[in-house]
C-alpha positions as CSV (number, residue, x, y, z in Angstrom):
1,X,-3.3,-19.3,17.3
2,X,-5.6,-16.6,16.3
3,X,-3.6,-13.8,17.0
4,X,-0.7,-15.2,15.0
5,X,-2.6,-15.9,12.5
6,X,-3.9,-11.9,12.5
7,X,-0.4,-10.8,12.4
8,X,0.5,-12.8,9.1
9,X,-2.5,-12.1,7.6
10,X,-1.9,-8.1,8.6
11,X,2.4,-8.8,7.3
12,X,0.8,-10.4,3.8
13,X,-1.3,-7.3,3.4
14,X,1.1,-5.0,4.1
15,X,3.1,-6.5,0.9
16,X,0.4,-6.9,-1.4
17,X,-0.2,-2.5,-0.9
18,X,3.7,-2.2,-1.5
19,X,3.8,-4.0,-4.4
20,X,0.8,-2.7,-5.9
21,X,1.6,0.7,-5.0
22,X,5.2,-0.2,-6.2
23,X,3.7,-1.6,-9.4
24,X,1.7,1.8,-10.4
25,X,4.5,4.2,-9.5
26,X,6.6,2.3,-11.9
27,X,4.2,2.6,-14.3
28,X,3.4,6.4,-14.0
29,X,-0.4,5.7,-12.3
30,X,-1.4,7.3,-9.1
31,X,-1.8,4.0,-6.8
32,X,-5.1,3.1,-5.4
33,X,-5.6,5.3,-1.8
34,X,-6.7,2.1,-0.5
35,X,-3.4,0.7,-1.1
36,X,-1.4,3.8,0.2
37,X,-3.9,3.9,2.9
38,X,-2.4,0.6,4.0
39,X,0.9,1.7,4.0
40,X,-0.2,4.7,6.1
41,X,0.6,7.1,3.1
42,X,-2.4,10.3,2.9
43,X,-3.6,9.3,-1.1
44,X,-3.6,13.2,-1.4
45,X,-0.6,14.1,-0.3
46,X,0.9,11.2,-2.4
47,X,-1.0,12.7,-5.6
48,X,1.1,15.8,-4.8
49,X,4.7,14.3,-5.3
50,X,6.1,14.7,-9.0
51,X,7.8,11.1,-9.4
């Protein structure tokens, strides 16, 4: 049960990076690399696009 229990924690990580790199795109901010990190996005090659 540990192993499932891994993957869901790893799923509910993964959506809490999208939305809050969702969150401070749509607010103009450069999202925290930790969060794009998670959602294997390079922070600097992020801070590069023009959105």
């Amino acid at each position: 049960m540990s192993r499932k229990q891994t993957r869901i924690g790893r799923i509910v990580s993964i959506i809490g990076d999208a939305i809050a790199t969702a969150s401070a795109a749509r607010e103009g901010h450069q999202p925290k690399a930790h969060n794009l990190r998670g959602l294997g996005i390079d922070p600097k090659q992020f801070s590069e696009i023009r959105y």
